[in-house]
N, C-alpha and C positions, 0 to 999 in steps of 0.2 A: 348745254347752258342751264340746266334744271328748268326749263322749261314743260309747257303737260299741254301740244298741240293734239284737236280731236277733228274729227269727219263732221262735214259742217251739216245738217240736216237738209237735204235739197230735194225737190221735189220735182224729181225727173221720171221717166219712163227708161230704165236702163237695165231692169231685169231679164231674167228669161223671157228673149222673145220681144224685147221693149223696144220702142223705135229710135232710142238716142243714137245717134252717131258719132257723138263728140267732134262733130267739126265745125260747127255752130261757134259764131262768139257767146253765142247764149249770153247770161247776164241781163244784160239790161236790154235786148233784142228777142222780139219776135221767133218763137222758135218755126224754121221751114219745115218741120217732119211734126210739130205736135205734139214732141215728147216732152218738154216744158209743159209738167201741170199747173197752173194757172188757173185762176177761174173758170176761164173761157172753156179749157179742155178736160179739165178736172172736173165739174159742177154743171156750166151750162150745158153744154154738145152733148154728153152724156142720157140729160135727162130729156131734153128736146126731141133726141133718136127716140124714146121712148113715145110721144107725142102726148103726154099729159092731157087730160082733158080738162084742170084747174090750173093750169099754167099757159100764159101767152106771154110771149118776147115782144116788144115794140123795137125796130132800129129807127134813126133819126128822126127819135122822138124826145122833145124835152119840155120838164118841168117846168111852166112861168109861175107860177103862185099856188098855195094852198089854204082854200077858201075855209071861214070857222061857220058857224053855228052864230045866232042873234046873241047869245048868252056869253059866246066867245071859250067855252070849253068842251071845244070839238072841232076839228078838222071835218066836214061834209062833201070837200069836193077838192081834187088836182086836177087845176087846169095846165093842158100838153099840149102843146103844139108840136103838131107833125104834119108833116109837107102842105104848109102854109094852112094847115086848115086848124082852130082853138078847138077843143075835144075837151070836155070834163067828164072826169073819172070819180065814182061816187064809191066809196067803201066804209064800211064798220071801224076794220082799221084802218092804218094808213104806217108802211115804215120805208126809214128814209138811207139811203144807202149809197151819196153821192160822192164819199170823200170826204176828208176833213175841211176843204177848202169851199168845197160848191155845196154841202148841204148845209155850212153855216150861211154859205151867201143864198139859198135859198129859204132859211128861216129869216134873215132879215131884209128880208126884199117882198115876203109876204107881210108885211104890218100893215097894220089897220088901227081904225077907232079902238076896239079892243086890245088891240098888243100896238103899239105906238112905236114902239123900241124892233118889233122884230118877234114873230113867234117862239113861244115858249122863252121867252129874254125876260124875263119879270127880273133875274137876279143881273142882269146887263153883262155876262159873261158870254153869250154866243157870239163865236166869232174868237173872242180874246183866248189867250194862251196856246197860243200858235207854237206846235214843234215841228222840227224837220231834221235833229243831231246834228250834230259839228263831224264833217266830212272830210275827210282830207284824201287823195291818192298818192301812195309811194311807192316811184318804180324806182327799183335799186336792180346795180347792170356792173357787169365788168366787161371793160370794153375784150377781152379774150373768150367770153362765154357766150356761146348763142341758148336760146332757151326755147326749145324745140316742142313745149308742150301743147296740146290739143285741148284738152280742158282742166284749165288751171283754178277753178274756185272747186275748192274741194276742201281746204284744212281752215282752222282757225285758233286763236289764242285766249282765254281769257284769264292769262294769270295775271293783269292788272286791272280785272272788271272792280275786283272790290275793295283794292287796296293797290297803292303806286308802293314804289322800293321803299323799304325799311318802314311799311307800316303807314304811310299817306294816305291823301284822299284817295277815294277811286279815280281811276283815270277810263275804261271801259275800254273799246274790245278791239280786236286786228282779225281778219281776214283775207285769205286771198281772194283778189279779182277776177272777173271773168278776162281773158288773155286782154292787151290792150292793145288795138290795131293803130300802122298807119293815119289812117282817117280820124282816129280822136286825137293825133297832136296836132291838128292845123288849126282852123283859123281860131281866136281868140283865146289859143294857148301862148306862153311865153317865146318869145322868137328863137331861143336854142331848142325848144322842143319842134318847132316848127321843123326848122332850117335840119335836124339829125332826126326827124320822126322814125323815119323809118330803118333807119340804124338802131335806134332805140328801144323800137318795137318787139327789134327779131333780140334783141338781147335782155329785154327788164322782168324778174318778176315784180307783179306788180300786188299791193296789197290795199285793200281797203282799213281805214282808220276812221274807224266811230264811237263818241264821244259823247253823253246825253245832254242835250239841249233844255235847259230850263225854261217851263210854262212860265214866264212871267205876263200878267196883263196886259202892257205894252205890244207883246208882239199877239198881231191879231189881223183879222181877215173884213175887210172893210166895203162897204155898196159906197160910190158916186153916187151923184146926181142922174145919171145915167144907165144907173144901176153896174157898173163896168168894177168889176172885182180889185180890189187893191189890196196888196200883201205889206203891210207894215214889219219890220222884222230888225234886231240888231242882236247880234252875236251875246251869248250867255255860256260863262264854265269856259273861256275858251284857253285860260291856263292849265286845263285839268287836260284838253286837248293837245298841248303845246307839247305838256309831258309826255303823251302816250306817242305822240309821236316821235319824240327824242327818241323814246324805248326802241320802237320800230326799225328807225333807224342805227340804231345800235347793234340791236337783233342780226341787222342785213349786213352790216360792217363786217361781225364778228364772224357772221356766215360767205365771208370771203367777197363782198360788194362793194367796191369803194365807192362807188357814185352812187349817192342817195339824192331823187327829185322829189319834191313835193307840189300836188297840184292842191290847195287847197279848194273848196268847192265852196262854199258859203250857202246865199242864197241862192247858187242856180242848183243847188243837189236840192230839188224836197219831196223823192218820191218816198219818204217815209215821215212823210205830213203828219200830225194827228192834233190831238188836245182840243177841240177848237168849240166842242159842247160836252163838255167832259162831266162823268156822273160821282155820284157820291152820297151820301145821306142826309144832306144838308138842301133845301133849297135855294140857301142865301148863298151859297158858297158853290152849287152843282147845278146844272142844267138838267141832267138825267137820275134818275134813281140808278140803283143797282142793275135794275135789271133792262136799262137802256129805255125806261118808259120817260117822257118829257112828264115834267112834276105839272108843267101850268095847263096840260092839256090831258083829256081823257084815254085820247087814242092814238096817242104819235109814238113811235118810237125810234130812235135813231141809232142801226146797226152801223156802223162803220169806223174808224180809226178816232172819231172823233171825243170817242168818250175816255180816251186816255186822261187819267189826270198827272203823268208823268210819263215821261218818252224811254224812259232807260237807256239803253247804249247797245240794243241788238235790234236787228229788224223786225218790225212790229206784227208782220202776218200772222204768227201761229198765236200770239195775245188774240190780235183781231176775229180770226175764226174759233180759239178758244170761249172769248166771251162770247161771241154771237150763238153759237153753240147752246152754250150756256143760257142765254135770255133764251132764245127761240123755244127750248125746253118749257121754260117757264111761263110764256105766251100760249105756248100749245096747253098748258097745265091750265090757264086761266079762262081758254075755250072750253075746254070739256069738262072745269070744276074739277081737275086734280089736284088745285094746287093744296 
C-alpha cells in the first residue's frame, strides 16, 4: 500500500536473558514478571536495592499544601500527611512530580494571601489547557480469521502524522494495541460488543488511533469548594481525528477485514494527560520557564507531563523524561555553579 510501518520503541525486558514472556496483556496492565520498564522498575526498585543514603521513599503519603515564606517568594515547607499523622517537610528546594492533573490541583489548592488564585498562577494559567489526545480503538476482524498473537503492540504508522492524503492537515499516528481481551468488551461498551466479546476478541487486530488534542484554556483542571478535583474538558481537532480514522480503517479493509469497530475513548482515555502548567519564555503566557522552574517562585519546580505547551499525536513519555533529563542537568548545574 506504500505504506513505511516501523518497530514501535517499548520498554520491555526482552533481551538476552530478559524476563518478558509475552503472555502478559501488557499494555495498559501491571506487568506479573517486571519485565515492563516503568518507573517503578526501571528507576525506583533499582535504586532503593542500592539503599541510598539521600534518598527516602514515603508510601501512603500525601501532599495537603505547600507553605510560602512571609514575602510569598519561596515554598519553606510541604505539609504530608501520612497515616493520619500532618508531617512538614522543610527543603532549599522543593519539585513537584504529581501529574498533569494532581500537581495543578495541588498549586491551586495551596493559595494564600500571597498567591490568591493558586501558587505560582500569577498568569491564571495553572490548571488550564488540559490534554489528553483524541483516542479512538479499532478492531477490525474477519469473521474466518482467528488472530493467535501473544504480544501484539509492536508496529506503528506515521505516514499521516504530518500530512493527511493529497497534502492535508496532519491527521497523527495509528499503532497496534496491546491484544484486546474478553473483559474489556463488557460493561459500558456498545451491546454487539458485549453480547460477541468474546468471538471478537479471539478474531480482531486491534489498533490504537491518536490524534493531538489542542490546549485550549477551557479545558482545564479545577478545585471545589471541597477542594474535590474537577476535569472540565470538550473535544478539540476531532475532524483531523475523524480522518485518520477513516485511513485506518481503509488500511484494515484493504488488508482483507471487512469489519471495522470503533470504540472511541474520549474523556475516559486520559492516561496521556499533560498541558496543565506548561513552560515557555513568557510569564504572561507560561507557568514555567524553560527549565521547569515556576517564574512566580524562587524554588519550585515542576517535573512532569505538565509543562507540555502542546500534546502532539504520540505518547508523551520519552518528551517527559527527555525534558526532565534535561532540567535536572541544569538544576544540578545551578547547585554546584556549573551553569
Amino acid at each position: 500500500m506504500g505504506l513505511h510501518p516501523f518497530h514501535l520503541p517499548l520498554a520491555i525486558d526482552q533481551g538476552s536473558g530478559g524476563r518478558c514472556q509475552k503472555g502478559s496483556p501488557c499494555d495498559g496492565f501491571p506487568c506479573m514478571v517486571r519485565a515492563k520498564l516503568d518507573a517503578e522498575n526501571a528507576i525506583l526498585r533499582p535504586i532503593l536495592l542500592k539503599k541510598p543514603a539521600n534518598l527516602t521513599l514515603w508510601t501512603g503519603a500525601t501532599v495537603r499544601n505547600l507553605e510560602i515564606n512571609a514575602s510569598g517568594s519561596r515554598i519553606i515547607r510541604a505539609e504530608v500527611e501520612r497515616e493520619g499523622e500532618r508531617i512538614g517537610i522543610e527543603a532549599d528546594r522543593f519539585i513537584l512530580s504529581a501529574g498533569a492533573v494532581n500537581s495543578a490541583a495541588l498549586l491551586l489548592g495551596s493559595k494564600n494571601r500571597k498567591h490568591p488564585s493558586g501558587l505560582a498562577n500569577s498568569s491564571g494559567l495553572v490548571g488550564r489547557h488540559f490534554m489528553s489526545h483524541n483516542n479512538s480503538v479499532l478492531l477490525a476482524l474477519s469473521p474466518w480469521r482467528l488472530n493467535p498473537t501473544r504480544f501484539q503492540k509492536n508496529l506503528a504508522l506515521n505516514d499521516f502524522y504530518n500530512s493527511g492524503p493529497q497534502g492535508g492537515k496532519p491527521l497523527g499516528h495509528i499503532q497496534m494495541r496491546g491484544k484486546v481481551k474478553p473483559q474489556m468488551l463488557g460493561r459500558g461498551k456498545p451491546a454487539g460488543l458485549r453480547l460477541f466479546g468474546r468471538s471478537i476478541a479471539r478474531r480482531s487486530i486491534d489498533l490504537w488511533v491518536m490524534t493531538e488534542d489542542l490546549g485550549i484554556p477551557e479545558n482545564r483542571v479545577v478545585l471545589d469548594d471541597q477542594e474535590r478535583i474537577h476535569l472540565l474538558w470538550r473535544g478539540t481537532n476531532t475532524e483531523a481525528h475523524e480522518a485518520l480514522l477513516d485511513q485506518a480503517k481503509r488500511i484494515m479493509r484493504r488488508s482483507g477485514y471487512p469489519i471495522r469497530i470503533v470504540d472511541r475513548r474520549g474523556i475516559r482515555a486520559v492516561q496521556h494527560q499533560c498541558g496543565t502548567i506548561r513552560f515557555g519564555n513568557d510569564p504572561g503566557t507560561a507557568v514555567l520557564d524553560p527549565w521547569c522552574k515556576a517564574f512566580d517562585l524562587e524554588n519550585l519546580y515542576v517535573m512532569d507531563a505538565g509543562f507540555f505547551p502542546t500534546s502532539g499525536a504520540v505518547n508523551p513519555s520519552l518528551t517527559i523524561v527527555a525534558q526532565v533529563l534535561r532540567a535536572a542537568e541544569h538544576l544540578k548545574g545551578e547547585i554546584t555553579g556549573d551553569v
